[in-house]
C-alpha positions as CSV (number, residue, x, y, z in Angstrom):
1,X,-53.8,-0.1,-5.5
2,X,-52.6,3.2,-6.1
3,X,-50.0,3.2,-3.1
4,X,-48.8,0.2,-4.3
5,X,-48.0,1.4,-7.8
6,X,-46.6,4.6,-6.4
7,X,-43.9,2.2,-4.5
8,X,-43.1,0.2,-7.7
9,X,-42.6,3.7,-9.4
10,X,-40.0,4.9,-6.8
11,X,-38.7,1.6,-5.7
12,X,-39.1,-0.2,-9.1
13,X,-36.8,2.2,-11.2
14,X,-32.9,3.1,-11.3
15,X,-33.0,6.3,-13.4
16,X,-29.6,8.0,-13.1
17,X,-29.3,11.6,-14.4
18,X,-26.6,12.0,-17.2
19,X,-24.6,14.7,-18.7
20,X,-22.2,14.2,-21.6
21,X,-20.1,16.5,-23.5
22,X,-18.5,15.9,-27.3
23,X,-15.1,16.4,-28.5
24,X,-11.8,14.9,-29.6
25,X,-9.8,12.5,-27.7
26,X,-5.9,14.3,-27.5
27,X,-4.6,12.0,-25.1
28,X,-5.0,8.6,-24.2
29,X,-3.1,6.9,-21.0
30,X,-2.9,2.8,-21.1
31,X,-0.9,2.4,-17.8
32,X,-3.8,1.6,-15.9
33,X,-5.0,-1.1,-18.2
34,X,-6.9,-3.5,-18.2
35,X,-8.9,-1.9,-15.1
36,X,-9.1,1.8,-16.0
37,X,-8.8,3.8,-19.1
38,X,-7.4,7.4,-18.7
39,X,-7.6,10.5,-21.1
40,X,-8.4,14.1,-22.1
41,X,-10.6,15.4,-24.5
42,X,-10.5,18.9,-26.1
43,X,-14.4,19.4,-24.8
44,X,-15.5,19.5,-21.0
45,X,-18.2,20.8,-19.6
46,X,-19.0,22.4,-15.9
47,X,-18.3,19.1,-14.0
48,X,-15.5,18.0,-16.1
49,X,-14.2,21.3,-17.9
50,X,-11.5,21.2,-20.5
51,X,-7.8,19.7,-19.3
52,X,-9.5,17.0,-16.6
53,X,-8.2,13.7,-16.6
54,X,-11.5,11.5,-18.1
55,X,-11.3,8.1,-16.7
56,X,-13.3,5.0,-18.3
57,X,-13.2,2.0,-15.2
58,X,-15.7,-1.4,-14.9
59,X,-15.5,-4.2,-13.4
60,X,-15.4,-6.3,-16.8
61,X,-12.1,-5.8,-18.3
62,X,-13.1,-6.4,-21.7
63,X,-15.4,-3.6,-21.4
64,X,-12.1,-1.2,-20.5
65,X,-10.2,-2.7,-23.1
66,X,-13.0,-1.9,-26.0
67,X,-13.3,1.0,-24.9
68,X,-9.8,2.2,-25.0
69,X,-9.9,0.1,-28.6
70,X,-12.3,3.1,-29.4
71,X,-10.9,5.5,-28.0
72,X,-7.5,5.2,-29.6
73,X,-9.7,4.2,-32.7
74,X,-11.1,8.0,-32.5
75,X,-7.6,9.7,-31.3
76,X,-6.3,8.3,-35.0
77,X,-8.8,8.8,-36.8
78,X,-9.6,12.7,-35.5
79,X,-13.5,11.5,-35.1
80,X,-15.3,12.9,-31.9
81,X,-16.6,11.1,-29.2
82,X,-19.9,11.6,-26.8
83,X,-18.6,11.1,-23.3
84,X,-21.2,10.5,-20.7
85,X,-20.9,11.0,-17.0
86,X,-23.5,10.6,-14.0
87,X,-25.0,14.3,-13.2
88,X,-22.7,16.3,-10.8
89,X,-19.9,12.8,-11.1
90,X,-16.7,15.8,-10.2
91,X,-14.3,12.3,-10.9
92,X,-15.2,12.4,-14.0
93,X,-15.8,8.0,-14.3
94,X,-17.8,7.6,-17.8
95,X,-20.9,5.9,-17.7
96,X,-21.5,5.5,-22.0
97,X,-19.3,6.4,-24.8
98,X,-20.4,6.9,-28.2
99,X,-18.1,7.1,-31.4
100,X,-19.6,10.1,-33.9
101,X,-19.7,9.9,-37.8
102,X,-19.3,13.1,-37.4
């Protein structure tokens, strides 16, 4: 019994490690629309320091479009975003995005 919850523990689960990082949006680049979002942030951290291009790509289109929707939302506005990325991810792809109050 034990063995067999031990393989539904490692099998069973698709944890992925996160970072994120919070700042301003300061550029935003709709060329690549509807399929990837592009743009900078005046945050970074170790992975995806300060001036790296932040990218925002799934496979539903409508995801890519809201997301830019609320990033450009936050670029006007001058709120900050939390921009998450998958642990060590050096291309910087986003994983979750949060709008912040504040």
């Amino acid at each position: 019994m034990k063995f067999i919850i031990f393989l539904l523990f490692i099998f069973g689960f698709s944890a992925h490690a996160v970072e994120f990082f919070e700042g301003k949006v300061t550029s935003l680049e709709p060329s690549y629309l509807p399929t990837t979002v592009a743009f900078h942030m005046d945050a970074g951290n170790t992975t995806c320091p300060v001036g790296t291009q932040l990218k925002w790509s799934k496979a539903d289109q409508e995801n890519n479009k809201a997301v830019y929707s609320t990033l450009l939302s936050a670029m006007i506005s001058g709120k900050k975003v939390r921009f998450y990325i998958n642990t060590g991810d050096t291309a910087c792809n986003g994983q979750y995005l949060h709008l912040l109050a504040d």
